[in-house]
N, CA, C and O atoms as a DFTB+ gen file, in Angstrom:
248 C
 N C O
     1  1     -31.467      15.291     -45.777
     2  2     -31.130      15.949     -44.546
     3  2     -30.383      17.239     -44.877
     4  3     -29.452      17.262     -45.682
     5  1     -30.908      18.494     -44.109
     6  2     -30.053      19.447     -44.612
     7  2     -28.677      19.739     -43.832
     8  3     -28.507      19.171     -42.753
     9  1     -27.822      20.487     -44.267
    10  2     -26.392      20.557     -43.884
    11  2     -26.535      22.192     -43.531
    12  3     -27.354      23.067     -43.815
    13  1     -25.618      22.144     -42.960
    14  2     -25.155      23.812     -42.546
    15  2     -23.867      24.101     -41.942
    16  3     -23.411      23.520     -40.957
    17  1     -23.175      25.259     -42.749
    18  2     -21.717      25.430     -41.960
    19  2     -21.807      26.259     -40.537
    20  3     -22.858      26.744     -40.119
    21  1     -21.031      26.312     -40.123
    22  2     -20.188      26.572     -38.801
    23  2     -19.484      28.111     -39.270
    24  3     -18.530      28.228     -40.039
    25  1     -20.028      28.938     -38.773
    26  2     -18.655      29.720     -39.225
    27  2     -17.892      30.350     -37.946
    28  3     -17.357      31.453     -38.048
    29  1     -17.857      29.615     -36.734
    30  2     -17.103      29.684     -35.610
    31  2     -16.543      28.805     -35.359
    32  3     -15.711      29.000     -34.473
    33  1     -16.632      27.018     -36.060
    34  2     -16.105      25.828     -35.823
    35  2     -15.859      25.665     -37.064
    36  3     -15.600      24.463     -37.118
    37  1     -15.761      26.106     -38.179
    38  2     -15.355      26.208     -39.502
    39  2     -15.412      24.831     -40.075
    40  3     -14.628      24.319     -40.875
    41  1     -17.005      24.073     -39.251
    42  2     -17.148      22.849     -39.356
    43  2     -18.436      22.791     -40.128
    44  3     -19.176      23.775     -40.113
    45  1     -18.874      21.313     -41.049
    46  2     -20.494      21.544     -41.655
    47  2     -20.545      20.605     -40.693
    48  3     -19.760      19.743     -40.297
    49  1     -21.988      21.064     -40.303
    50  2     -22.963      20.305     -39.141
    51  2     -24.516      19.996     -39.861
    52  3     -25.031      20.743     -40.693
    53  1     -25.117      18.745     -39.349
    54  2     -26.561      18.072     -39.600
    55  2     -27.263      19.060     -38.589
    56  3     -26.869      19.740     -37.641
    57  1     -28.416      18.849     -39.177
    58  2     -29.315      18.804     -37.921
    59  2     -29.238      18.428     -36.354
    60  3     -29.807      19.082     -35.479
    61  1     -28.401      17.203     -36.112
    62  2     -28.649      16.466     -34.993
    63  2     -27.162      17.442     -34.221
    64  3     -26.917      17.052     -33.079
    65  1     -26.519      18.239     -34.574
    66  2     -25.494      18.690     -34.531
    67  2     -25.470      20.008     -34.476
    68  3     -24.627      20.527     -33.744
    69  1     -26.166      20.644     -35.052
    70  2     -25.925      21.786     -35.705
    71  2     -25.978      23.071     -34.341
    72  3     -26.653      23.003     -33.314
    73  1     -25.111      24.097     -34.729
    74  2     -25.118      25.263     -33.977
    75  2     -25.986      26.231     -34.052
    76  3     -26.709      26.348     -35.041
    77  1     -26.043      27.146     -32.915
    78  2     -26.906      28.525     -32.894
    79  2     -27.236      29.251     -34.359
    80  3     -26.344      29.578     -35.142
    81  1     -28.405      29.416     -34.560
    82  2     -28.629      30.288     -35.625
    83  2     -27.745      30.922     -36.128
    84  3     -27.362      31.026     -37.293
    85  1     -27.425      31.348     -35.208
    86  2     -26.333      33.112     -35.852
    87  2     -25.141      32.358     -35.968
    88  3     -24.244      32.999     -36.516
    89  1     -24.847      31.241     -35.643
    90  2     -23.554      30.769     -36.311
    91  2     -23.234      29.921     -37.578
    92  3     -22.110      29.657     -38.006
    93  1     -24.678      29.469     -38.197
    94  2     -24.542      29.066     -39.254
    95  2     -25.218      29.613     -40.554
    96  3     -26.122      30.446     -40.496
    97  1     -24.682      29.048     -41.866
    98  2     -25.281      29.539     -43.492
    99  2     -25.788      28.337     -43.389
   100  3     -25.506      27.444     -42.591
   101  1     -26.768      28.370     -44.479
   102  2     -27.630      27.281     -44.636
   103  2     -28.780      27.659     -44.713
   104  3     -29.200      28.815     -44.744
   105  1     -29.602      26.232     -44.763
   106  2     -29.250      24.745     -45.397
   107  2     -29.466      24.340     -46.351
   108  3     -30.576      24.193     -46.863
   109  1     -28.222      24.024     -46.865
   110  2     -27.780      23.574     -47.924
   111  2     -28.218      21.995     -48.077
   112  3     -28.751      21.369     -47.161
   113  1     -27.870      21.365     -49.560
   114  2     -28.845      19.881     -49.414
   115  2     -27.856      19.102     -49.362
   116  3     -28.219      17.932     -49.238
   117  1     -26.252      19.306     -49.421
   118  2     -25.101      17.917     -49.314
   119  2     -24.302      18.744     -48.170
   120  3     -24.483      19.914     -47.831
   121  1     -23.526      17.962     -47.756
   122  2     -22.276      18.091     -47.043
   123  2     -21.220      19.305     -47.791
   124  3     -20.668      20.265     -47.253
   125  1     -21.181      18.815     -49.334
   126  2     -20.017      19.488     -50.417
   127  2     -20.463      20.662     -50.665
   128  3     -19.638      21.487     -51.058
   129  1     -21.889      21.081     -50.511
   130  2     -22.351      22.607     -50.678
   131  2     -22.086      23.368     -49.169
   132  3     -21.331      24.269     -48.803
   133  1     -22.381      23.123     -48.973
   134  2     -22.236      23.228     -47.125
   135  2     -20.698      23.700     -46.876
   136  3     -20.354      24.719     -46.278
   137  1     -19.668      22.508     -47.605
   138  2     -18.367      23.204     -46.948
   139  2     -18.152      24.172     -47.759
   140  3     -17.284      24.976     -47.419
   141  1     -18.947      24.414     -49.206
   142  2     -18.511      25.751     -49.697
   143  2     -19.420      27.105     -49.474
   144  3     -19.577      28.014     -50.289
   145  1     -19.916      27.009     -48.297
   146  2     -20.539      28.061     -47.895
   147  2     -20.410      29.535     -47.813
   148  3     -21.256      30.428     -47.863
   149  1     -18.438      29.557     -47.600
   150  2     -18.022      30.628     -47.681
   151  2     -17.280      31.410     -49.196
   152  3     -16.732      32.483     -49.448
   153  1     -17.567      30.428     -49.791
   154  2     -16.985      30.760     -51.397
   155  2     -18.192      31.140     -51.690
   156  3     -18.541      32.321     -51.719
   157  1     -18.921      30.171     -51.930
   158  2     -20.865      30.700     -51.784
   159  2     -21.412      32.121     -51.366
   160  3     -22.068      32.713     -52.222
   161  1     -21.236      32.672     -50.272
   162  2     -21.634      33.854     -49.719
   163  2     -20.551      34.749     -50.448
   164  3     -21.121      35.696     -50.988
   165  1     -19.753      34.762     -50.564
   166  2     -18.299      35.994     -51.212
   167  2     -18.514      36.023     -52.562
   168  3     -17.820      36.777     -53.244
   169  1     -19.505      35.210     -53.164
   170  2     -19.561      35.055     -54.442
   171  2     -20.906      35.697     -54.521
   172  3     -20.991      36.503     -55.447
   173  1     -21.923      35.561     -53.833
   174  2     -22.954      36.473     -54.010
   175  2     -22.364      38.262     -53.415
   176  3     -22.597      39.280     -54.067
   177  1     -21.899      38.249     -52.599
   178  2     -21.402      38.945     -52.104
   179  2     -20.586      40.003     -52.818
   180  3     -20.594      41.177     -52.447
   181  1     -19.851      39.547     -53.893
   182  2     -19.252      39.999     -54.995
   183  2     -20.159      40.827     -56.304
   184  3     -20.065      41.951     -56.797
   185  1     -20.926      39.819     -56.522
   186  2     -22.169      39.982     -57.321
   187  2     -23.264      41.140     -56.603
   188  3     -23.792      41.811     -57.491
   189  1     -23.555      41.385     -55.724
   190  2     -24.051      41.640     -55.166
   191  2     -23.494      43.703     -55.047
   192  3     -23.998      44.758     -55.432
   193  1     -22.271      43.313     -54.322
   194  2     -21.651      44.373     -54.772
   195  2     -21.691      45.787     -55.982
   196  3     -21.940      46.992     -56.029
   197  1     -21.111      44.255     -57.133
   198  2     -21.174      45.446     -58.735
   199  2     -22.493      45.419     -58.855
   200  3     -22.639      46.079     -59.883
   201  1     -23.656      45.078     -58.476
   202  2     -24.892      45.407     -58.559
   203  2     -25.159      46.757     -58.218
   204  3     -25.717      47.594     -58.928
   205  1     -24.611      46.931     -56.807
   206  2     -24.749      48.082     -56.482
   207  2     -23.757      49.400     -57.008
   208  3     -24.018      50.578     -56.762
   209  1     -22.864      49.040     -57.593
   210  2     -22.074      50.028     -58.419
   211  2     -22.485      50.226     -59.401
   212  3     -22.264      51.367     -59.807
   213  1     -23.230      49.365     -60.272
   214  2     -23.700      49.678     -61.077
   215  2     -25.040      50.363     -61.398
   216  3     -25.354      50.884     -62.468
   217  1     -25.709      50.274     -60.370
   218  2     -26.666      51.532     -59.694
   219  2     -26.195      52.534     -59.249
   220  3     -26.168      53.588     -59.885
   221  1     -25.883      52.435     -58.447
   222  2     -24.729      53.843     -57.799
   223  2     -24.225      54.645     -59.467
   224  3     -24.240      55.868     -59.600
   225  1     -23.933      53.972     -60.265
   226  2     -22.985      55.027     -61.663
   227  2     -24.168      55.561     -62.266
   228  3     -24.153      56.671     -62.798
   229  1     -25.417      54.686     -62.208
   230  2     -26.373      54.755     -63.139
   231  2     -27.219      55.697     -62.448
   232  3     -28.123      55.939     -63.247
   233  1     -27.368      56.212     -61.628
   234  2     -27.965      57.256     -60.557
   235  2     -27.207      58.558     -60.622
   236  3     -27.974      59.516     -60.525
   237  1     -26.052      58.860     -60.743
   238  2     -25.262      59.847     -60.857
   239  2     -25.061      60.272     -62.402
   240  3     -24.785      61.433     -62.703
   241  1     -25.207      59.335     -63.275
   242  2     -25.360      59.786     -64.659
   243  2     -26.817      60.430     -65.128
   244  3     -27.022      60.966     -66.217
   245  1     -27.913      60.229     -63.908
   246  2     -29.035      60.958     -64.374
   247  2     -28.855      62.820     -63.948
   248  3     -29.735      63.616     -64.274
């Protein structure tokens, strides 16, 4: 069953439960991935980031 967080009820919700699209990340395959949804996203998010700095330097050095 997949899981999905809440990020307006800062709750993980099932399927039988679960909120509006736009209010959840997901789906994730446990409960324990699910509540780390937001470490999860800030962590790509991070990554994601120096990706782009590191394009951004590598564009200006041409």
């Amino acid at each position: 069953m997949p899981y999905w967080f809440n990020i307006q009820t800062k709750q993980v919700e099932s399927d039988e439960d679960r909120g509006a699209d736009a209010d959840v990340l997901g789906p994730y395959d446990t409960m324990e991935e699910a509540g780390n949804a937001l470490q999860h996203a800030k962590a790509n998010t991070d990554a994601w980031d120096a990706q782009d700095r590191a394009w951004n330097d590598a564009d200006l050095e041409d």
